[in-house]
Biopython code that builds the backbone (N, CA, C, O; Angstrom):
import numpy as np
from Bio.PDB.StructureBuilder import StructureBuilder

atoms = [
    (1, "UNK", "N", (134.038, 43.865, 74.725)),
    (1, "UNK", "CA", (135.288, 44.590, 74.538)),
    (1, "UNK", "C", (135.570, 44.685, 73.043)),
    (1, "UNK", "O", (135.455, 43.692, 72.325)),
    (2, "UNK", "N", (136.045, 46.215, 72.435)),
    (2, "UNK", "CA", (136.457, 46.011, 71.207)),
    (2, "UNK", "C", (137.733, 47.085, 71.270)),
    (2, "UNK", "O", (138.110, 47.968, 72.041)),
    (3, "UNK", "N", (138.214, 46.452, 69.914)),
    (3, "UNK", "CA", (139.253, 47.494, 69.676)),
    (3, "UNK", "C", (139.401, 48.369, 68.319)),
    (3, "UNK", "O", (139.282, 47.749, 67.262)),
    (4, "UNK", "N", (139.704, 50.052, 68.256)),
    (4, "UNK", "CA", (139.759, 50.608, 67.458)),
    (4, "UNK", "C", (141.804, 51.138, 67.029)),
    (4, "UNK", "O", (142.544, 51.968, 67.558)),
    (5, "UNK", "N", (141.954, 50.458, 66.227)),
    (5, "UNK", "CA", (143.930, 51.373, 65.573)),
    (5, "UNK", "C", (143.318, 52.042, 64.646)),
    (5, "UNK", "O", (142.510, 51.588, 63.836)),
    (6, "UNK", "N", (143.820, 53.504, 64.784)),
    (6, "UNK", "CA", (143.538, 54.236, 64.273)),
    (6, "UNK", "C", (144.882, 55.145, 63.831)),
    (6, "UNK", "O", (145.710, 55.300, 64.728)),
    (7, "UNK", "N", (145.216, 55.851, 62.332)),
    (7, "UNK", "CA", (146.140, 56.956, 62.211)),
    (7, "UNK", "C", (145.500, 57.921, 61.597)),
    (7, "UNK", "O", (144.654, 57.944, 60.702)),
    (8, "UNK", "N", (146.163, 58.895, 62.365)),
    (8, "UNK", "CA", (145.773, 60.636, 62.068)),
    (8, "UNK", "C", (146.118, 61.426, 62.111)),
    (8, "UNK", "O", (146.399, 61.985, 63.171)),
    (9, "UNK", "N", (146.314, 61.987, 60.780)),
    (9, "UNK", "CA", (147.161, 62.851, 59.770)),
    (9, "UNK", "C", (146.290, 64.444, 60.066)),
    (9, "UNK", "O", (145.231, 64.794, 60.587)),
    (10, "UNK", "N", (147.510, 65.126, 59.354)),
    (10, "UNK", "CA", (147.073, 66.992, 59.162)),
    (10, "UNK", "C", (148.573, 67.003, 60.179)),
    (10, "UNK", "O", (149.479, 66.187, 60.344)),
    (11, "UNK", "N", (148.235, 68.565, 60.805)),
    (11, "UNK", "CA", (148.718, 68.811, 61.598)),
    (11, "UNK", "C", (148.655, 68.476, 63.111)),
    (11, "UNK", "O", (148.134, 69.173, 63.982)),
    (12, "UNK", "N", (149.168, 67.499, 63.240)),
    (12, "UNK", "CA", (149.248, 66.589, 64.956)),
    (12, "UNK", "C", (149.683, 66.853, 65.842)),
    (12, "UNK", "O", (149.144, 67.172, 66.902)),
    (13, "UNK", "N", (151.262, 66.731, 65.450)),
    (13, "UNK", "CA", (152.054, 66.734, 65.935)),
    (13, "UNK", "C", (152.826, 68.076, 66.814)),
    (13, "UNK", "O", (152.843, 69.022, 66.027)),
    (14, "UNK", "N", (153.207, 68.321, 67.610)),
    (14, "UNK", "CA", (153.651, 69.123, 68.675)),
    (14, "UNK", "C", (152.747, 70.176, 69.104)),
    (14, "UNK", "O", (153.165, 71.333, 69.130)),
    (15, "UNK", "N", (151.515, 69.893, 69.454)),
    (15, "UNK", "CA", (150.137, 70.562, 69.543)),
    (15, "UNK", "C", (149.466, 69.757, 70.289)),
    (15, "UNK", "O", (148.258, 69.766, 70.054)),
    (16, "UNK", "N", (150.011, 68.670, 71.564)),
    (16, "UNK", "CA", (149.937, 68.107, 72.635)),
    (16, "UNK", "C", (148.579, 67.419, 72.051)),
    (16, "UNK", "O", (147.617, 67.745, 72.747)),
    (17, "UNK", "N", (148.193, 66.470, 70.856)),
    (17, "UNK", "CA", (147.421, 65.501, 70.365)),
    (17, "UNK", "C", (147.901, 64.511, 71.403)),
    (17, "UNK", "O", (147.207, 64.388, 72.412)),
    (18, "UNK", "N", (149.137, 63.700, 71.266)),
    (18, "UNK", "CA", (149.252, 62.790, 72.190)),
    (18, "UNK", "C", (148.886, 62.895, 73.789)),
    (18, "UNK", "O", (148.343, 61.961, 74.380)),
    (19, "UNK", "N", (149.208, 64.011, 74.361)),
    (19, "UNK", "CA", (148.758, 64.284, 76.314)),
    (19, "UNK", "C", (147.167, 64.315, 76.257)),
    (19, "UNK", "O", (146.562, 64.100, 77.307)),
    (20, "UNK", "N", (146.525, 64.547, 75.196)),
    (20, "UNK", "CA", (145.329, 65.307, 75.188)),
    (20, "UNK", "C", (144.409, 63.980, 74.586)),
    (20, "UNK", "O", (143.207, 63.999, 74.854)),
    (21, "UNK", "N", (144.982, 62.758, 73.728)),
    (21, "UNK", "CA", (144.082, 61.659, 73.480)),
    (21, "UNK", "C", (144.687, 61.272, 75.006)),
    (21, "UNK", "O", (143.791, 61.607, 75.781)),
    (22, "UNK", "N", (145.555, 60.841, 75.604)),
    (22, "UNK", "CA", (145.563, 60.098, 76.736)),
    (22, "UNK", "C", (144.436, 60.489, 77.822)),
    (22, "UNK", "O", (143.690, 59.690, 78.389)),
    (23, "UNK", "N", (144.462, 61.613, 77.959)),
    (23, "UNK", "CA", (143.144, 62.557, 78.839)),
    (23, "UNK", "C", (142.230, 61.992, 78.872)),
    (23, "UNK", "O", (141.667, 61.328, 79.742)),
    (24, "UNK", "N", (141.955, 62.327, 77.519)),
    (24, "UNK", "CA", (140.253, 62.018, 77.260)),
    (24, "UNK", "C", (140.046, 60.365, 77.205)),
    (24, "UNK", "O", (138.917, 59.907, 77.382)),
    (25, "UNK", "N", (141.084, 59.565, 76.975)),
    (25, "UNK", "CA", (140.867, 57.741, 76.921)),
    (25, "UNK", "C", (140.627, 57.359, 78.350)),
    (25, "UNK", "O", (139.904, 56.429, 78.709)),
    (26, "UNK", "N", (141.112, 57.939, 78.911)),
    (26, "UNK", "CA", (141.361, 57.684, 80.499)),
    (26, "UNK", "C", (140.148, 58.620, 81.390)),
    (26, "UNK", "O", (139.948, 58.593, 82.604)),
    (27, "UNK", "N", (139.442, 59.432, 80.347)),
    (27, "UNK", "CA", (138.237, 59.742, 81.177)),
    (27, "UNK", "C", (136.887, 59.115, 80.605)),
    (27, "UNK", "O", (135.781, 59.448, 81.032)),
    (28, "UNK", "N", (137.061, 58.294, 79.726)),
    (28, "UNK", "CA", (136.562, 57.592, 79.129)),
    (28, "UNK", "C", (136.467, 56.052, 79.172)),
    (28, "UNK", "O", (135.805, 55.264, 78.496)),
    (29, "UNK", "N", (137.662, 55.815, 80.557)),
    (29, "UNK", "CA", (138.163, 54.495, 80.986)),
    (29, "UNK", "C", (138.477, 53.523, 79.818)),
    (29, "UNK", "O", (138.082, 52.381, 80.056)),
    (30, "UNK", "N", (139.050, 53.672, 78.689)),
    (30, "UNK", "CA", (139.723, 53.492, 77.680)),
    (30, "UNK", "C", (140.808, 52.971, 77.881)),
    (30, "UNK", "O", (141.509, 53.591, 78.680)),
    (31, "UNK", "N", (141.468, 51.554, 77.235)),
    (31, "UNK", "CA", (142.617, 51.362, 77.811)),
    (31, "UNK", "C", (143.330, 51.232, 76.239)),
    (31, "UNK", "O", (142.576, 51.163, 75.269)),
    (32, "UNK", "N", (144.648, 51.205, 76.072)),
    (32, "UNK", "CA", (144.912, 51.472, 74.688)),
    (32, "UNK", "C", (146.454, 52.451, 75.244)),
    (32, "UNK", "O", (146.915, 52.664, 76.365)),
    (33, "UNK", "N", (146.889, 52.853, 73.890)),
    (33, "UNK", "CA", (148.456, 54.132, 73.987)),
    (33, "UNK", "C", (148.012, 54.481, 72.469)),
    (33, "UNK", "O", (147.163, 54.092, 71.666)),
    (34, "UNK", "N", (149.496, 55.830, 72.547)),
    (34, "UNK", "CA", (148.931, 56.893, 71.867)),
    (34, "UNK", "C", (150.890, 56.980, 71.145)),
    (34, "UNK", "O", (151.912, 56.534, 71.667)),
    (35, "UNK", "N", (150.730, 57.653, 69.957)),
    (35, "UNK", "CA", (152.132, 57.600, 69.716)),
    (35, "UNK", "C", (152.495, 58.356, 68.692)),
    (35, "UNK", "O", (151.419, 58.625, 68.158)),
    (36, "UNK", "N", (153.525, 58.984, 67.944)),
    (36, "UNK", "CA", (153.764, 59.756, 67.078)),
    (36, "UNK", "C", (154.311, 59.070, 66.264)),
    (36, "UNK", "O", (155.268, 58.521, 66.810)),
    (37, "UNK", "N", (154.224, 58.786, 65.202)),
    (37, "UNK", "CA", (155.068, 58.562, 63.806)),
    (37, "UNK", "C", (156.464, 59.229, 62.947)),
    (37, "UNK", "O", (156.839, 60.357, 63.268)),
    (38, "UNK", "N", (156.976, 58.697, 62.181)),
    (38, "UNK", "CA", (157.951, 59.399, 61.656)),
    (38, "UNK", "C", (157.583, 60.051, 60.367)),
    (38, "UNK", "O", (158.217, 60.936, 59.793)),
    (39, "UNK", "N", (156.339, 59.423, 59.953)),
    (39, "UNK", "CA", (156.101, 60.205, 58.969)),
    (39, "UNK", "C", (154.954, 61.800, 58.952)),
    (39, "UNK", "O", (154.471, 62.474, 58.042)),
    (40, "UNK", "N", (154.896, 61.880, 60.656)),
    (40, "UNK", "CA", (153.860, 63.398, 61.126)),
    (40, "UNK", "C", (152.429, 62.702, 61.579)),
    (40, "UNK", "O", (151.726, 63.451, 62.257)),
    (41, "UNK", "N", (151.905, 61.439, 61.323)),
    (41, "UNK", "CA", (151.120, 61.022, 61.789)),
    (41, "UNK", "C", (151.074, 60.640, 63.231)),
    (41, "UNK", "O", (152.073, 60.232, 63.825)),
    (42, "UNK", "N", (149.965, 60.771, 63.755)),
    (42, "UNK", "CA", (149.633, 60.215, 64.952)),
    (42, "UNK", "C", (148.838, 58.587, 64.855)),
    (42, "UNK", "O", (148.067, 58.249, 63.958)),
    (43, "UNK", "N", (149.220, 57.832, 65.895)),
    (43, "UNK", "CA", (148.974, 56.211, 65.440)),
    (43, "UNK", "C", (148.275, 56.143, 67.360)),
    (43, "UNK", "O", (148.662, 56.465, 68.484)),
    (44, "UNK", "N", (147.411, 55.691, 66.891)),
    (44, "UNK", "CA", (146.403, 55.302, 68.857)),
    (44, "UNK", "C", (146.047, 54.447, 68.618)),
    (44, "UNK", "O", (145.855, 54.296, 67.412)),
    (45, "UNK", "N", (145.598, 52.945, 69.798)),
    (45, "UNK", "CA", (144.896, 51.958, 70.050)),
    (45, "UNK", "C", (143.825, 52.440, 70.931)),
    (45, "UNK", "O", (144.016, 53.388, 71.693)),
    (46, "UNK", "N", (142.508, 51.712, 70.840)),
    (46, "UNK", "CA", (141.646, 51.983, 71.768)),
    (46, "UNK", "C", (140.641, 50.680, 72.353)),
    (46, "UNK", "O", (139.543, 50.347, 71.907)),
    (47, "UNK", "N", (141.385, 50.089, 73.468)),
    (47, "UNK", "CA", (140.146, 49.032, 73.442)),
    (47, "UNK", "C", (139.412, 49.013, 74.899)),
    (47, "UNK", "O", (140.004, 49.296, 75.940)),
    (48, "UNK", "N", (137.520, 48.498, 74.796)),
    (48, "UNK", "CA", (136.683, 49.177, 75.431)),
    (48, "UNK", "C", (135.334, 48.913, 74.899)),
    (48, "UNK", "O", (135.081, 48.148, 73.969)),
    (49, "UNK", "N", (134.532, 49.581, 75.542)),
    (49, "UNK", "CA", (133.239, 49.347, 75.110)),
    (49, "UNK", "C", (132.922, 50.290, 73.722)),
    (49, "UNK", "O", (133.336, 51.449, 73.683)),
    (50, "UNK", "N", (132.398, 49.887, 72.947)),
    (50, "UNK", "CA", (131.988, 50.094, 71.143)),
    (50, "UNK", "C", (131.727, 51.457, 71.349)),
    (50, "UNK", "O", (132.226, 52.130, 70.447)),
    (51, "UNK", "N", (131.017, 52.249, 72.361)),
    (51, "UNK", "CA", (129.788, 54.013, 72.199)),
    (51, "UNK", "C", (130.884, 54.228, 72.345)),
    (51, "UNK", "O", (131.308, 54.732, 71.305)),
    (52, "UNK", "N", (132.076, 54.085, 73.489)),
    (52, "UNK", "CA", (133.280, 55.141, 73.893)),
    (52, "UNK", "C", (134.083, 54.682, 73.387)),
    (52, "UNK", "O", (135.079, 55.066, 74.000)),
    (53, "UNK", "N", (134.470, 53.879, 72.388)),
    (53, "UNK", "CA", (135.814, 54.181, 71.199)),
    (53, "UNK", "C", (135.097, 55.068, 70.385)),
    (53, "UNK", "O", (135.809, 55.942, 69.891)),
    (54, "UNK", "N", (133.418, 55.135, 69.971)),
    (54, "UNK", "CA", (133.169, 56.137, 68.760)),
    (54, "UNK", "C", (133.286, 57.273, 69.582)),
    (54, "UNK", "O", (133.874, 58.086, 68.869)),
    (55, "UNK", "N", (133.101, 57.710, 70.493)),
    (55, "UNK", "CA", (133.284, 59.169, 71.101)),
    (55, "UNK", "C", (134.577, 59.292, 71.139)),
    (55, "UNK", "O", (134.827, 60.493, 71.243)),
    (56, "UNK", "N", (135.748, 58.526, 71.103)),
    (56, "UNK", "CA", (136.977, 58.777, 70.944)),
    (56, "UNK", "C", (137.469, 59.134, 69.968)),
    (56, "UNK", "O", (138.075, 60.204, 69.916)),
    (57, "UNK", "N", (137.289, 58.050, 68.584)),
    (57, "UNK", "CA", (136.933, 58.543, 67.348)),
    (57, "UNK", "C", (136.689, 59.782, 67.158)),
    (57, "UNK", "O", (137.624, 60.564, 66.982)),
    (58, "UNK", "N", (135.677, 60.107, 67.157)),
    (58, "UNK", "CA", (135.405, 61.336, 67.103)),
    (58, "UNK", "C", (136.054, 62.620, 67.617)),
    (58, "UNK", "O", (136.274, 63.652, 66.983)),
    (59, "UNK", "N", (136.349, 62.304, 69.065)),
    (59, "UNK", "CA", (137.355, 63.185, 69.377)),
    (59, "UNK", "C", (138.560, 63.210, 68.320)),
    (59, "UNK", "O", (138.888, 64.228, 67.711)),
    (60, "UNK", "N", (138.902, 62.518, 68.243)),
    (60, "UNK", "CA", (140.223, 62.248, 67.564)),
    (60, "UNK", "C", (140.255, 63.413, 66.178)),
    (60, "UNK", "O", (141.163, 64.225, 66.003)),
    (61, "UNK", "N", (138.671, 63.207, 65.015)),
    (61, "UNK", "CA", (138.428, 63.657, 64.157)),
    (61, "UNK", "C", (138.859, 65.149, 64.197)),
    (61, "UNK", "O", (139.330, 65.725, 63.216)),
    (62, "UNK", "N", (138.659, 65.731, 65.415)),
    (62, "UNK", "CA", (138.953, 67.114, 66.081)),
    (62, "UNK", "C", (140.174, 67.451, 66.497)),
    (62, "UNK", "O", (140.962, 68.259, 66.007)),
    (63, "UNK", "N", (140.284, 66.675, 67.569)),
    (63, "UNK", "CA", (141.554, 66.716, 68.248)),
    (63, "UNK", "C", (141.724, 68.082, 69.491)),
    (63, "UNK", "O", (140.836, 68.799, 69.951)),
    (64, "UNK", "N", (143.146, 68.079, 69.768)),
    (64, "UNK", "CA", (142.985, 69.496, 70.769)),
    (64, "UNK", "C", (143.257, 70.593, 69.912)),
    (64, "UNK", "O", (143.655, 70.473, 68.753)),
    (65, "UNK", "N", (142.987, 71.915, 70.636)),
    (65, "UNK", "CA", (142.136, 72.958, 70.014)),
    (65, "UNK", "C", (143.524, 73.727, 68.998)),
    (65, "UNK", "O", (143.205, 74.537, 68.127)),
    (66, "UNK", "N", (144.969, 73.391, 69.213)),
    (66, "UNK", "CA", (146.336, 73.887, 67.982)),
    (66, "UNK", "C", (146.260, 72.760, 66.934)),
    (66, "UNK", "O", (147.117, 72.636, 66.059)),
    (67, "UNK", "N", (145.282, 72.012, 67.051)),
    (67, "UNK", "CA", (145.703, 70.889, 65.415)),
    (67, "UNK", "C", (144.569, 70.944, 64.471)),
    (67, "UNK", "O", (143.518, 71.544, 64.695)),
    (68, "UNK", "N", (144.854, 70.266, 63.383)),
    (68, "UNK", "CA", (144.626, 70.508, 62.228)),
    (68, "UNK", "C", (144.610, 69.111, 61.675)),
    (68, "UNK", "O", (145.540, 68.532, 61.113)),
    (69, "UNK", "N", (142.903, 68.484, 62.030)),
    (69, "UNK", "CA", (143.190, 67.052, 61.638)),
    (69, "UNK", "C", (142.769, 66.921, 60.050)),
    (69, "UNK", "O", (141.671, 67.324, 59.664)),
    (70, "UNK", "N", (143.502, 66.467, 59.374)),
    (70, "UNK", "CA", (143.151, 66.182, 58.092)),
    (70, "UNK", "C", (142.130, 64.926, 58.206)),
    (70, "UNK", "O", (140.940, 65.110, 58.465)),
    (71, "UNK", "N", (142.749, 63.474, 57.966)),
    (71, "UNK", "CA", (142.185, 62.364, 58.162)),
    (71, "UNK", "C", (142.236, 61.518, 59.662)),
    (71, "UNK", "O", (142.816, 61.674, 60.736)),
    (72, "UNK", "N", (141.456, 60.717, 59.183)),
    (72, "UNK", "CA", (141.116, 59.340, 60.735)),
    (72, "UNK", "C", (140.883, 58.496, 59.455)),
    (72, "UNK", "O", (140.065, 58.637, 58.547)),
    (73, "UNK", "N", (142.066, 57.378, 59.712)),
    (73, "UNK", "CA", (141.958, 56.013, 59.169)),
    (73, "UNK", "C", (141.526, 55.210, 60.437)),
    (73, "UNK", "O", (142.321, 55.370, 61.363)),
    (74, "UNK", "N", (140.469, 54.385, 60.721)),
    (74, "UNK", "CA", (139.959, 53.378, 61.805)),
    (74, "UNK", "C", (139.663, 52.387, 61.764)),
    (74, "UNK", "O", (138.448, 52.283, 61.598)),
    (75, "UNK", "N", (140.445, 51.008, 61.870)),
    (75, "UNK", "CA", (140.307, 49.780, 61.974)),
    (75, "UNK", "C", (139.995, 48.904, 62.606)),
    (75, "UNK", "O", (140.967, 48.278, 63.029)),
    (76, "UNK", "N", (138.949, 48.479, 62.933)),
    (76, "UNK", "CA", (138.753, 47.238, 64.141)),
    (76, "UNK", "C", (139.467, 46.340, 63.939)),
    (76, "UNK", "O", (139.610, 45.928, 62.788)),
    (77, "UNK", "N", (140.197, 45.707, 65.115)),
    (77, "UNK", "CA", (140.215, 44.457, 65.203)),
    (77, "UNK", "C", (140.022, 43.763, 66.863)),
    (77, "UNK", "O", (139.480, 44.300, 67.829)),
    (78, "UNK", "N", (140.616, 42.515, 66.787)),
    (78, "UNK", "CA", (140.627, 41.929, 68.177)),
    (78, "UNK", "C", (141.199, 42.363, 69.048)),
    (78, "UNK", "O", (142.420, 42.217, 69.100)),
    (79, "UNK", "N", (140.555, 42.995, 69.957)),
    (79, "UNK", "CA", (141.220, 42.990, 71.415)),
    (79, "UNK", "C", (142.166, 42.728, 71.727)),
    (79, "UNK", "O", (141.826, 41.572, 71.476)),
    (80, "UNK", "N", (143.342, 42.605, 72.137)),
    (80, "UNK", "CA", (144.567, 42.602, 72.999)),
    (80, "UNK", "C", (144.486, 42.557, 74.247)),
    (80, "UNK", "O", (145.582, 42.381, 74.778)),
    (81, "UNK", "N", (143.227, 42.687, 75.266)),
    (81, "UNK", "CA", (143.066, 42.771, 76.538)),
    (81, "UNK", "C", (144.365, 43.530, 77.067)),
    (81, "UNK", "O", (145.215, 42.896, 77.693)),
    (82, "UNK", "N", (144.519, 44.967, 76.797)),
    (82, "UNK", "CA", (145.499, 46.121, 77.252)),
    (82, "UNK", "C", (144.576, 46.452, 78.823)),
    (82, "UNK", "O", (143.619, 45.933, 79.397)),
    (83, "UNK", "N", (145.254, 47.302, 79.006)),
    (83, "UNK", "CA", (145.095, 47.924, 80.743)),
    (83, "UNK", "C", (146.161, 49.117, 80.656)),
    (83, "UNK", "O", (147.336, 49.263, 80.317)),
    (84, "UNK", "N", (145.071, 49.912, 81.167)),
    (84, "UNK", "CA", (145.831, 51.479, 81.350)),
    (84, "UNK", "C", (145.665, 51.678, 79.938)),
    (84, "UNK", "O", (145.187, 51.008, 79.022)),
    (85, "UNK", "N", (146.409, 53.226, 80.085)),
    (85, "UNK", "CA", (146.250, 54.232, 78.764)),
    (85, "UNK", "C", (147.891, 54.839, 78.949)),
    (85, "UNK", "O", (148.255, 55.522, 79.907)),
    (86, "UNK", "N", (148.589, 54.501, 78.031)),
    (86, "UNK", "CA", (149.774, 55.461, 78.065)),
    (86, "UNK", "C", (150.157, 55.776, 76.540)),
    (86, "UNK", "O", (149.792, 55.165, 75.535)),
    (87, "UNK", "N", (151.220, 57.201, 76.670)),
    (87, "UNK", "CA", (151.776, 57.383, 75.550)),
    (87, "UNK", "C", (153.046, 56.672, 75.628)),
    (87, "UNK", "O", (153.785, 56.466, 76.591)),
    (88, "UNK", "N", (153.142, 56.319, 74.311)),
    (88, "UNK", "CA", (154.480, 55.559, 73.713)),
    (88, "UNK", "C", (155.312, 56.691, 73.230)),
    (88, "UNK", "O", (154.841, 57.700, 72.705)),
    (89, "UNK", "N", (156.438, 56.493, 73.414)),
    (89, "UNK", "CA", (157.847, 57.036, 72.419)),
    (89, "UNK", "C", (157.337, 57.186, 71.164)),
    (89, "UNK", "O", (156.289, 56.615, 70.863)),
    (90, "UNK", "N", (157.838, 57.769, 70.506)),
    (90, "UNK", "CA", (157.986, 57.863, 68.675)),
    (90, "UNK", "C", (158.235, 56.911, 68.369)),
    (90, "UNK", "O", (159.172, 56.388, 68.971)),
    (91, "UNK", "N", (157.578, 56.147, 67.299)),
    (91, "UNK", "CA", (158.246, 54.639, 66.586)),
    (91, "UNK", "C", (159.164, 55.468, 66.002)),
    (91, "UNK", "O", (159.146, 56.696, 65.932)),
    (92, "UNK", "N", (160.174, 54.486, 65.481)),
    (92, "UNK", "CA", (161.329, 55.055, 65.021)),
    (92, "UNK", "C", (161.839, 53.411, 63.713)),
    (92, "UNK", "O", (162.592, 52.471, 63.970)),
    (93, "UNK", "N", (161.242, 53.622, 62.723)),
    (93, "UNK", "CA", (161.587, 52.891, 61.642)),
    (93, "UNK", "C", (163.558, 52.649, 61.758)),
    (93, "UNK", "O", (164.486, 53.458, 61.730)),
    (94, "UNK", "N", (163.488, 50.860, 61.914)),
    (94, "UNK", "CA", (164.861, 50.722, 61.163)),
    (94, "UNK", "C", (165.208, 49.831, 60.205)),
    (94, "UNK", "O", (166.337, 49.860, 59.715)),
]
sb = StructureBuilder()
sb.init_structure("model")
sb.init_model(0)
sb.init_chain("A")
sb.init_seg("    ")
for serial, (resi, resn, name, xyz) in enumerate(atoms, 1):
    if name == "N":
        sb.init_residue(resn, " ", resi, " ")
    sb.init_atom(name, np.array(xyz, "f"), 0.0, 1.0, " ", f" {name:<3s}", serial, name[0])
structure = sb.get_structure()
């Protein structure tokens, strides 16, 4: 099991990035969430077997077919042992 946090910038946001990483994590049996930022970034966890976080990755690099990914920042770390795939609310800095 590993895990990929990842944020990803350009144009993300309201161009169904978030419905559209949940899709593909969950056909990918990916367990992890997906979430929007306040600063236009998109922020995802992905944890799972190592080939299908990089095919996620990668997806990600792309995204769905209205966005405009600039960057993929991708960090491993430890596992969390998550279950399921959902989107989160907007963080909301206070």
């Amino acid at each position: 099991m590993n895990r990929a946090h990842l944020f990803i910038s350009g144009f993300v946001q309201g161009v169904g990035f978030r419905a559209n990483t949940a899709r593909q994590a969950r056909l990918l049996s990916l367990f992890g969430w997906v979430r929007n930022l306040p600063d236009g970034q998109v922020e995802a966890v992905f944890e799972g077997p190592e080939d299908k976080i990089k095919k996620m990755v990668d997806w990600c690099r792309q995204g769905p077919i209205l966005a405009k990914v600039k960057t993929v920042e991708v960090s491993w770390e430890k596992p969390e042992g998550l279950s399921g795939f959902e989107v989160r609310r907007s963080f909301v800095y206070t």
